[in-house]
Each structure stands twice: as C-alpha cells, then as structure tokens.
C-alpha positions in Angstrom: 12.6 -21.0 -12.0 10.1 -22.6 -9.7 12.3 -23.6 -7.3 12.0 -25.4 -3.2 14.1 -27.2 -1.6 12.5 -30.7 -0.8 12.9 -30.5 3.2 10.6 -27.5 2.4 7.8 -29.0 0.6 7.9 -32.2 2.4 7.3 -30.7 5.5 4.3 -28.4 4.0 3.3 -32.0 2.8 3.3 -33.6 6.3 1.5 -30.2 8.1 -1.1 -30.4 5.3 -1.8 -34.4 5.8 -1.5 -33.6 9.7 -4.1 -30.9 9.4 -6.5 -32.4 7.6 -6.5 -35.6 9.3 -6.9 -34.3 12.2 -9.8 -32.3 11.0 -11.3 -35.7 9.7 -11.3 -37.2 13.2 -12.6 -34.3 15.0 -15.1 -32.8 12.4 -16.3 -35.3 10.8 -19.9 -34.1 9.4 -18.4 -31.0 9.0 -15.7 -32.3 6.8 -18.2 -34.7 4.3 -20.1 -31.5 3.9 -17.5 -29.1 2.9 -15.7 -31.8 1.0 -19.2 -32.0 -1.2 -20.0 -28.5 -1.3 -16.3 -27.6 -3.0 -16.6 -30.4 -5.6 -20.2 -29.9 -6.3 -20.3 -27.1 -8.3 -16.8 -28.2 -10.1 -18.7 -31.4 -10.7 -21.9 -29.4 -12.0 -20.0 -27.4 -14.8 -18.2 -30.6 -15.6 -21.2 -32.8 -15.9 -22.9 -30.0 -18.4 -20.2 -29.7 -20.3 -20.1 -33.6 -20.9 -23.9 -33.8 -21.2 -23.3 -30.9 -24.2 -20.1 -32.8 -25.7 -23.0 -36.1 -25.4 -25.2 -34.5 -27.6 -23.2 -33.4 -30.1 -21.3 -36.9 -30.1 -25.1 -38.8 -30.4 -26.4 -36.4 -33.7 -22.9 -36.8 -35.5 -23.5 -40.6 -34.6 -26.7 -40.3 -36.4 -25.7 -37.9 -38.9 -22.9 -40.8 -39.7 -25.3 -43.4 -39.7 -27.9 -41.1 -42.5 -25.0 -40.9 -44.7 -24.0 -44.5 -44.8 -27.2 -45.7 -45.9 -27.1 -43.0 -48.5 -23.7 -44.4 -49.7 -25.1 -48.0 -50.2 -28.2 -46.9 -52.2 -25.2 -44.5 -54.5 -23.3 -47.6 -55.1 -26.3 -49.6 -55.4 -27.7 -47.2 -58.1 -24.1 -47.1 -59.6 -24.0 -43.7 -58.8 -20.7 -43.9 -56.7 -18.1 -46.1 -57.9 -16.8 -48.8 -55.4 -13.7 -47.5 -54.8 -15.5 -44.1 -53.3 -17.7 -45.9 -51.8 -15.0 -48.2 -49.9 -12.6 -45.0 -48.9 -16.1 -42.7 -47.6 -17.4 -46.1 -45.6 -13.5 -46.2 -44.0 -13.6 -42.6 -43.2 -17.7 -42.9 -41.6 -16.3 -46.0 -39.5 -13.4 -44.9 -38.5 -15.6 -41.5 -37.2 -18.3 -43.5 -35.6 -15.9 -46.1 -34.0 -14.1 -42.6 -32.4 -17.4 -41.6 -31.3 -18.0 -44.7 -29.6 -15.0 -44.4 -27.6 -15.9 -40.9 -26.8 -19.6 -41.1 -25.9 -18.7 -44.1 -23.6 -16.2 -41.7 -21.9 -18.8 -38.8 -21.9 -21.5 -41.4 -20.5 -19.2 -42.3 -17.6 -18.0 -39.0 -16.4 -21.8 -38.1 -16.1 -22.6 -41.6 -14.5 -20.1 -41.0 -11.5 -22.2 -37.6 -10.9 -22.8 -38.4 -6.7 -20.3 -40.2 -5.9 -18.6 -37.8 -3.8 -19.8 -39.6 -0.9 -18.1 -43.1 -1.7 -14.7 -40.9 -2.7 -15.0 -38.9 0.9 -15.6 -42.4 2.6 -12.7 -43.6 1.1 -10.6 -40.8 2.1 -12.0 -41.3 6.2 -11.1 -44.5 6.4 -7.4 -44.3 4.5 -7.2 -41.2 7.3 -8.6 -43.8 10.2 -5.7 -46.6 8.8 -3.0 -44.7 10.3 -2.5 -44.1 13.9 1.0 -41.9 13.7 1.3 -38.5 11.4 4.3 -37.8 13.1 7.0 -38.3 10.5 5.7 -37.9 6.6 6.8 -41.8 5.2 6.9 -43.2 1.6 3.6 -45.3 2.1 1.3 -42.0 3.5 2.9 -39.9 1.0 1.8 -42.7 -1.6 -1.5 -42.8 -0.1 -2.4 -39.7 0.9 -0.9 -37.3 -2.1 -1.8 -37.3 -5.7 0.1 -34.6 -6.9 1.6 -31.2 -6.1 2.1 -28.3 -7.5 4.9 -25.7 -7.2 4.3 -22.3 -8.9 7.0 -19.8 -9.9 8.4 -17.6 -6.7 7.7 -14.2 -6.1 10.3 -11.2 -4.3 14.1 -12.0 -3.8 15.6 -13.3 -1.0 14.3 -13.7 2.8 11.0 -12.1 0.9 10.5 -14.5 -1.5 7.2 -16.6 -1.6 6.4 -19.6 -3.4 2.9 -20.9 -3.9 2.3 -24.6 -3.4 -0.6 -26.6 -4.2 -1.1 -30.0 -2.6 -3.8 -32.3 -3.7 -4.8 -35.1 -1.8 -6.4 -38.5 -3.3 -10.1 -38.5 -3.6 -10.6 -34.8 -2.2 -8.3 -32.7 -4.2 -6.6 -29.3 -2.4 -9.4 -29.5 0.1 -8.8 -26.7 2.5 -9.4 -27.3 6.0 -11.7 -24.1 7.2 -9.1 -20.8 8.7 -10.4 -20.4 11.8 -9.2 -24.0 12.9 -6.0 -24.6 14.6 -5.1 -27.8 15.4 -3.1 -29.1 18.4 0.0 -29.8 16.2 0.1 -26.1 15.4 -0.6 -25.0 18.3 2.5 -27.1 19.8 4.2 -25.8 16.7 3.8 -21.8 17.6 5.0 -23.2 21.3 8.2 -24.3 20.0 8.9 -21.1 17.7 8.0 -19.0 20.0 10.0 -21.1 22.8 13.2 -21.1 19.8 12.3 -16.8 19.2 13.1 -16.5 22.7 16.2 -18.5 22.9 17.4 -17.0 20.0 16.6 -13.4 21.4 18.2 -14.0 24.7 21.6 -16.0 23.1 21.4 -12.0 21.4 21.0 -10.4 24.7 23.8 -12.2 26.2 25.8 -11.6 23.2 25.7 -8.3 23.0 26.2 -8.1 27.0 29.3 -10.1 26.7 30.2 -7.4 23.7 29.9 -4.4 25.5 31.7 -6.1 28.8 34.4 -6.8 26.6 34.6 -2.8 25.2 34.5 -1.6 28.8 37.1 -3.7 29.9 39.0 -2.2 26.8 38.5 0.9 27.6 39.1 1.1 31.3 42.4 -1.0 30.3 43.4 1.8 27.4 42.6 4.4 29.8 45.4 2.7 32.8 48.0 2.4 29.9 47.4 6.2 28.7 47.8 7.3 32.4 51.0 5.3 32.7 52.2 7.0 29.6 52.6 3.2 27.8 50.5 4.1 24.6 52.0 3.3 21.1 52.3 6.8 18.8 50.0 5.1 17.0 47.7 5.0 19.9 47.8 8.3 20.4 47.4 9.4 17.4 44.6 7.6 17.1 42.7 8.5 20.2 43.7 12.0 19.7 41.9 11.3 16.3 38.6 9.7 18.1 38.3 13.1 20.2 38.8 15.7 17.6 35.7 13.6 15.8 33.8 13.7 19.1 34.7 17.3 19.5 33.3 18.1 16.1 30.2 16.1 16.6 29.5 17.7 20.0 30.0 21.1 18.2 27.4 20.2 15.4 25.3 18.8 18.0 25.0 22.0 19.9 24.8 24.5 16.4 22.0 22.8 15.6 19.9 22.7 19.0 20.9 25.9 19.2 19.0 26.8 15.6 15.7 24.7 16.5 15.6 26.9 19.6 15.6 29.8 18.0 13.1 29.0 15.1 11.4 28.1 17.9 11.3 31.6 19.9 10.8 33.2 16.2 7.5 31.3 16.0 6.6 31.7 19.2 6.5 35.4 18.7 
C-alpha cells in the first residue's frame, strides 16, 4: 500500500520548491549547468533511440512505396485481381499513413535536441515570478510541480520510510547539490532543535515532579506507619516490598561474592 498522509507530502513539496528556488537565485550558473548536464545524457540515449526508430520508419516507408508500384503493374498485367489489389493498397496506406504520423513524431523529438537552455530559462523566470515560498498554494503547486511520485513503504511503524519522487516542470526531479543548505533549513534545524529541547526539558520536569511526588509518598507512608495508622493491607504489603528487597539484596551479595572469588582463582 503506498501510503502518506497529504500534510506529509505537501510539505516535502513546499521544502523541495523552497530549496530549489532558492538555489536558482543564489547559484544561478551553477544551476543551468547541472540542470544540462543531468538531462544531457537522458536526452542523448533518447535522441539515438529516435534517430534508430527514424530509420527504420524511412526504409519501411520506402519498402511500402516499392511494393505499391509493383501492385499497379500486377493489376495492370491482370496478374492481381482488383479486389486484391484494392484490400493490399488499403493495408500499404493505412501503414504508410501510420508511418507518417510516427516519423513526424520521431523528427520532433530529435528536433527539440538543445533546447534545454529555453526549458531552464523558463523554469528561472517562473522561480523569479514569485516573491513568497512561504506557504505551498494551489497556483505554485500548479506551476512549479508536474507530477509526483510515491513508491511502496519500507519497515513498520516509527521506522517506516517511504520514497517520494517530485518532479518539477521543465527540469524534472532535479536535485539541488548535498552539500547545500539553505537558510530555510538552517532556520528549520533551529526550530527542531529549539522544539527537542522543550520537549526534553517538559520530560525533565516531569519526571522531577514524579519523583517529588513518590518522596512525598513515602515520607507520608513512613509518618502513618510510625503512628501505627496503616491498613492490614498496608502492611502486608510493605512487609511484602521488604521481603523482595531482602531477597534481592541477598542475590546481590551471592553473586559479588562469586565474581570475587573467580577473581582470586585467576589471579592465582
């Protein structure tokens, strides 16, 4: 089940637009360049394999064309009847007409070869339009997101991890570079460490408050067992709590008692 809940990815969604924005701003050059070298070689393997599929599309064109002139002088001849020659010249057009369609496609993917450079441009100035990244809206996630991808979760629990792709328009999942941190994050980590800290010393107090409260138990038990006001229940149950303690003490001292005489056995 690949499951999220959507305050989760929506906020991955803002940090990512956040992050690379800002990136854009302040590393600019840097940004056209990696943006270039990450599509290039995608772009490379893409453009061969459409110049291959080109080919093969041009020589069945041909082939197509060879065959058709072969059909008229057949029927010509009157060695192919006309209704042969009608279904095989339906079947050759409705080919070719296919591999129209397709070598037109083919011929544009390997026209748009370089124009990484207009789709980065576009993607700087749709990044320059907006002046607050603050709050992840309708319109930037319209503009800035073309799709994203949620893979299936892995471990149980407060362990489990869940992959999400986010690919932005005219870049894809561009990743900005590791080593950068960007001032949102680093006022992020403030505020989760500043929250750690609250949280650790609400604990603190907590357990202060806990162990004030057992010691003023205790000292209060201890005035009511002196004044002999103790429930037989009570007693019975503190008489139970010593035995226990008497026990462990016992224990306690067999087995120090063993380690320190392995320990003379060794040492002689």
């Amino acid at each position: 089940m690949h499951y999220i809940p959507t305050k989760n990815v929506e906020k991955l969604i803002l940090s990512a637009i956040q992050r690379i924005s800002w990136y854009v701003r302040e590393h600019e050059t840097d940004f056209i360049q990696k943006v270039r070298e990450a599509s290039s070689v995608q772009q490379e393997e893409t453009v061969k394999d459409s110049k291959r599929q080109l080919i093969q599309a041009k020589k069945r064109f041909a082939e197509l064309d060879t065959l058709v002139k072969k059909l008229y002088e057949s029927n010509a001849t009157g060695k192919l009847s006309d209704r042969h020659f009608e279904r095989l010249m339906g079947e050759y057009d409705a080919e070719q007409s296919a591999l129209e369609i397709t070598m037109t496609e083919l011929q544009g993917k390997i026209d748009t070869w370089g124009e990484d450079s207009l789709k980065t441009d576009r993607f700087i100035e749709l990044v320059k339009r907006y002046t607050d990244f603050s709050e992840l809206t309708t319109p930037m996630l319209n503009d800035f997101i073309e799709r994203v991808t949620v893979y299936e979760g892995e471990g149980r629990g407060a362990s489990r991890r869940v992959r999400v792709d986010i690919h932005l328009n005219f870049i894809g999942a561009f990743e900005v570079p590791a080593d950068i941190i960007t001032p949102m994050e680093v006022k992020e980590q403030r505020l989760m460490g500043e929250e750690q800290a609250a949280k650790e010393r609400r604990l603190k107090e907590s357990e202060q408050a806990k162990y004030e409260q057992r010691k003023a138990g205790k000292r209060e038990f201890t005035a009511r067992k002196k004044a002999g006001l103790l429930m037989p229940e009570e007693l019975e149950a503190d008489e139970q709590h010593r035995a226990k303690r008497r026990e462990w003490q016992r224990e306690w001292r067999d087995k120090r008692k063993a380690a320190e005489t392995a320990q003379a056995v060794i040492s002689k």
